[in-house]
GUTOR-65153 format. One record per residue (C-alpha): residue in one letter; chain; residue number from 1; x, y, z. Coordinates in pm, whole numbers, plus 32768, in hexadecimal, padded with zeros to 4 digits. Layout:
# GUTOR-65153
rec aa->A&ch->A&i->NUM&X->X&Y->Y&Z->Z;
...
This chain:
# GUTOR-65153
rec aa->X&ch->A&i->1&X->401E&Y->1258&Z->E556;
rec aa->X&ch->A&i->2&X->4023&Y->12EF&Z->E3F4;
rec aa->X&ch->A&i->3&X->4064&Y->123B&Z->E2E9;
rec aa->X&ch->A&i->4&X->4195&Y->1256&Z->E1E7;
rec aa->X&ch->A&i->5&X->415E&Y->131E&Z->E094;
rec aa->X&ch->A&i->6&X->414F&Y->1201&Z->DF94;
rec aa->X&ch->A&i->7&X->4280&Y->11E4&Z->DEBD;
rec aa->X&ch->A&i->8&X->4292&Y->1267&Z->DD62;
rec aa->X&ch->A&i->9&X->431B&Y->11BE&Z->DC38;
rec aa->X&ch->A&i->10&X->447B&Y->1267&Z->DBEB;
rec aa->X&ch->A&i->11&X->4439&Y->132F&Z->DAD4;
rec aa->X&ch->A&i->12&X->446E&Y->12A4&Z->D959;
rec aa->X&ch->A&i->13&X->45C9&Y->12C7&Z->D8A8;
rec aa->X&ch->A&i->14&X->463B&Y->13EC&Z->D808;
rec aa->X&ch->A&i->15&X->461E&Y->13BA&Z->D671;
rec aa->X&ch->A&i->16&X->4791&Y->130A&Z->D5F4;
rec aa->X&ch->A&i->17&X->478C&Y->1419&Z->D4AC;
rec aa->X&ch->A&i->18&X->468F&Y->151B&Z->D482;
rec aa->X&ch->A&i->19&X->461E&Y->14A2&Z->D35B;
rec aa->X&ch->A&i->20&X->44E2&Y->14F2&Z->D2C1;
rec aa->X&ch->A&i->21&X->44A3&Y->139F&Z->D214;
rec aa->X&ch->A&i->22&X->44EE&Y->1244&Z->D2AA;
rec aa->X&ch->A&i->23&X->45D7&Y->116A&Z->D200;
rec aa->X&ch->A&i->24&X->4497&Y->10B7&Z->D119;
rec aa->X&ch->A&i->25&X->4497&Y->11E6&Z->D061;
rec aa->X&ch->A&i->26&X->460D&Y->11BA&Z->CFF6;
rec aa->X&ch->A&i->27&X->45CA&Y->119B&Z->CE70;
rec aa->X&ch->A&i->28&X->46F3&Y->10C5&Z->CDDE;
rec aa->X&ch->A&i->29&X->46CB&Y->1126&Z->CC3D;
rec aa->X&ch->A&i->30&X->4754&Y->0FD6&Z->CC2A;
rec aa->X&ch->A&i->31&X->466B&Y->0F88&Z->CB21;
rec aa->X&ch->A&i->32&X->466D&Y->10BA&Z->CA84;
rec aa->X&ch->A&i->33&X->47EB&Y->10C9&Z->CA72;
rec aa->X&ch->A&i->34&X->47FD&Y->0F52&Z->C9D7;
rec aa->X&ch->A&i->35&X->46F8&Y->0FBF&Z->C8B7;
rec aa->X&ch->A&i->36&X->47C2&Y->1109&Z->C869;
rec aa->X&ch->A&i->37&X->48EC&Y->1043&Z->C871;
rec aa->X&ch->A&i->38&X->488D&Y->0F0A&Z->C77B;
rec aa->X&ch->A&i->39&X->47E6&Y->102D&Z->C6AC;
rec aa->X&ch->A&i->40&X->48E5&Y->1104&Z->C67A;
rec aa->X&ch->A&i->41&X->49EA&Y->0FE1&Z->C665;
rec aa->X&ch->A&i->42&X->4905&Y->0F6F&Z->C52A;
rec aa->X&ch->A&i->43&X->48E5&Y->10FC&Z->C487;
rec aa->X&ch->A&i->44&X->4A4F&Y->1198&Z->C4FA;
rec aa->X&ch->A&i->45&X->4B3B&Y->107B&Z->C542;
rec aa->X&ch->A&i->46&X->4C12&Y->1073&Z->C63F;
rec aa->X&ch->A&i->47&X->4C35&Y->11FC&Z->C675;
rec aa->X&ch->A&i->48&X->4AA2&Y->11CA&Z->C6BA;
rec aa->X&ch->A&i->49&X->4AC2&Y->10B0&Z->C7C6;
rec aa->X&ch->A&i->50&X->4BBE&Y->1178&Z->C8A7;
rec aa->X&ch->A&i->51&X->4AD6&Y->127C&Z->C96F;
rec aa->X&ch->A&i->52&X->49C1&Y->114D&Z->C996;
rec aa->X&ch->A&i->53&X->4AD3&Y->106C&Z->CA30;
rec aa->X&ch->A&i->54&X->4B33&Y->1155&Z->CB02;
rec aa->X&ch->A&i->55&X->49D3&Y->1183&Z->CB68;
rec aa->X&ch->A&i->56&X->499F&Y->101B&Z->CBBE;
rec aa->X&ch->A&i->57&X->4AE8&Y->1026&Z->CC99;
rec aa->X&ch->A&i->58&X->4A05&Y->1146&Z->CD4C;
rec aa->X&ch->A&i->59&X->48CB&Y->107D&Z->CD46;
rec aa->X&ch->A&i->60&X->4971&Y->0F69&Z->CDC9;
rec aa->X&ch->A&i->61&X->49F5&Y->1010&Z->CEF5;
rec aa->X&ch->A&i->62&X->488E&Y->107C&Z->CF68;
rec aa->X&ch->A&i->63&X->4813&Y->0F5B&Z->D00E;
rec aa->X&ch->A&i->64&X->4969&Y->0F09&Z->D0AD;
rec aa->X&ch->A&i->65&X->496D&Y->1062&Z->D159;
rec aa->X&ch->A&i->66&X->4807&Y->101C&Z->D199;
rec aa->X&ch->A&i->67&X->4864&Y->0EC9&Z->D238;
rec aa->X&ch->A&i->68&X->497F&Y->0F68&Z->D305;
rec aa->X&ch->A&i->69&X->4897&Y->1075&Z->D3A3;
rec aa->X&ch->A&i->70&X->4947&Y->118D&Z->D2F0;
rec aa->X&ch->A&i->71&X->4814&Y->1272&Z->D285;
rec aa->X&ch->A&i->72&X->48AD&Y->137B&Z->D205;
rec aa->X&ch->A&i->73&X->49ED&Y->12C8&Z->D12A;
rec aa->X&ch->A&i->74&X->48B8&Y->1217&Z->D0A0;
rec aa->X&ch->A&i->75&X->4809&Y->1353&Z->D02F;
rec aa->X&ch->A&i->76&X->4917&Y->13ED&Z->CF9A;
rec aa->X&ch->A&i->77&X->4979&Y->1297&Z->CE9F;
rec aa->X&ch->A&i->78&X->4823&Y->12A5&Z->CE38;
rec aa->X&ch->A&i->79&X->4842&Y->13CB&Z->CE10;
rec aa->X&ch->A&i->80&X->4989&Y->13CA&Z->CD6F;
rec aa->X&ch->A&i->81&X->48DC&Y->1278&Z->CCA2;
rec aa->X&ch->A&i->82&X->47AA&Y->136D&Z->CC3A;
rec aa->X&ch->A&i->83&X->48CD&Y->1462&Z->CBA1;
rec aa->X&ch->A&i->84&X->49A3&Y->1368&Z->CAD1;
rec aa->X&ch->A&i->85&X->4874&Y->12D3&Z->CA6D;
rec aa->X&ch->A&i->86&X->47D7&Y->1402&Z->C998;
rec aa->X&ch->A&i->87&X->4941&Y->1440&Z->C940;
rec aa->X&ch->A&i->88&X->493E&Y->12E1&Z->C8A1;
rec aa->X&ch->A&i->89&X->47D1&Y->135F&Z->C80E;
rec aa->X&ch->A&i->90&X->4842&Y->149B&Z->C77E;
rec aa->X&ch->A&i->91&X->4969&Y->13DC&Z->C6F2;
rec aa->X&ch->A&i->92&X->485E&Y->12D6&Z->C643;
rec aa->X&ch->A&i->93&X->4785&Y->13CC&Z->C5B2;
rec aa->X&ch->A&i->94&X->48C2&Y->1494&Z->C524;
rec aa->X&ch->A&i->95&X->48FC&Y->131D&Z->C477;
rec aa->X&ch->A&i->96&X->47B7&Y->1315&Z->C3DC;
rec aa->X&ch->A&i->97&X->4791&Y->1488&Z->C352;
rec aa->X&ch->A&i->98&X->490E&Y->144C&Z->C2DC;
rec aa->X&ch->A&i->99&X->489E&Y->12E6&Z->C249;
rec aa->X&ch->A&i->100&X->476A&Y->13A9&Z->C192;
rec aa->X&ch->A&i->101&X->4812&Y->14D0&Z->C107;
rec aa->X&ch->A&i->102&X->4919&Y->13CE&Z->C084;
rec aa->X&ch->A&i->103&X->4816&Y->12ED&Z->BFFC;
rec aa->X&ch->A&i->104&X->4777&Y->1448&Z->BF77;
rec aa->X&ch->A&i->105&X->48A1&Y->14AF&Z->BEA3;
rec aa->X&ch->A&i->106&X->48F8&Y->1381&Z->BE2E;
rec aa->X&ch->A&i->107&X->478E&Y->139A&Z->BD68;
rec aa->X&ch->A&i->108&X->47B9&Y->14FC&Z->BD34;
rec aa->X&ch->A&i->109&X->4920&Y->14CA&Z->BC86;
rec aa->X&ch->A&i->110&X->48A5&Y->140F&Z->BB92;
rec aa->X&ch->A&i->111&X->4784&Y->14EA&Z->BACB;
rec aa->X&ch->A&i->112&X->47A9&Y->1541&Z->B96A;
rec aa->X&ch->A&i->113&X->47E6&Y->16EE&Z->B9D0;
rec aa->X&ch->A&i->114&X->4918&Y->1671&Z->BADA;
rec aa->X&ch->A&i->115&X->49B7&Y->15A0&Z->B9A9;
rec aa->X&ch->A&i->116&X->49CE&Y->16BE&Z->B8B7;
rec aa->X&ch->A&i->117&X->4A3E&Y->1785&Z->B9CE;
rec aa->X&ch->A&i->118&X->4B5C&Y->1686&Z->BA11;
rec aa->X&ch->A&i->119&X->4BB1&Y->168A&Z->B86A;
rec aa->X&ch->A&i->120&X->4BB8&Y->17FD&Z->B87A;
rec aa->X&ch->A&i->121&X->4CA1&Y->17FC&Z->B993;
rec aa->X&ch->A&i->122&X->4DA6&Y->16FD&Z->B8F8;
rec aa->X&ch->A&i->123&X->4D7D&Y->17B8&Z->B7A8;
rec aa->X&ch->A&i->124&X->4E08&Y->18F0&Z->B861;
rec aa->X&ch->A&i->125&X->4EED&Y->185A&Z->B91F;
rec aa->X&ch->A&i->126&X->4F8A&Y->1796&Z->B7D7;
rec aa->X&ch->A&i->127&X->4FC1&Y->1929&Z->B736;
C-alpha cells in the first residue's frame, strides 16, 4: 500500500493593490501643512492660509483611507496634501519677498536724492 502525497498549503493570497509600498509608508504632511499654514496665516493673511487648509483637509484624509484599507485613495491625498502644501509654501515665501521689498522702499523713499526728486516733480507739475 502506497502512501498519499502529503498535502500542500493552498498557496498565499494574491496582493489586494499592487502597490509598491505598504500603507506605513503613507506620508500624511500633516505637520508640514499645519506649519505652512500658521506661517503663511502670520506673513499673507488670510489669502496665505487657504492652500495650507486645504492641505490639512488632504492630510487629514490619509490615515482614514489608510484605516479603511483604501491604498491607493490614500496615496493620492497625500499626494494631493504634498501639492497644496508647497502651494501654501510658494504662497509664504511670495509674502516674505513682498513684505521685504515693501519694507525696502519704504527706506529707500525716504533718502535725501528721492526728496528732491519728489520737489522737482511737484515744481513741474505746478507750471
Amino acid at each position: 500500500m502506497s502512501m498519499p502525497p502529503p498535502i500542500q498549503p493552498p498557496p498565499p493570497p494574491p496582493p489586494q493593490m499592487s502597490s509598491t509600498a505598504p500603507a506605513d509608508a503613507i506620508p500624511t504632511h500633516m505637520a508640514w501643512s499645519i506649519v505652512v499654514t500658521v506661517a503663511t496665516f502670520c506673513i499673507c493673511c488670510v489669502v496665505g492660509a487657504v492652500p495650507g487648509i486645504v492641505a490639512i483637509v488632504f492630510a487629514s484624509k490619509v490615515n482614514r483611507e489608510i484605516a479603511d484599507g483604501r491604498l491607493l485613495e490614500a496615496r493620492r491625498a497625500s499626494r494631493n496634501a504634498k501639492i497644496w502644501c508647497w502651494v501654501a509654501t510658494g504662497v509664504g515665501v511670495l509674502g516674505i519677498v513682498y513684505w521685504a521689498v515693501s519694507i525696502f522702499m519704504a527706506f529707500a523713499g525716504n533718502t535725501p536724492e528721492s526728496l528732491k526728486l519728489l520737489e522737482q516733480i511737484k515744481a513741474a507739475q505746478q507750471r
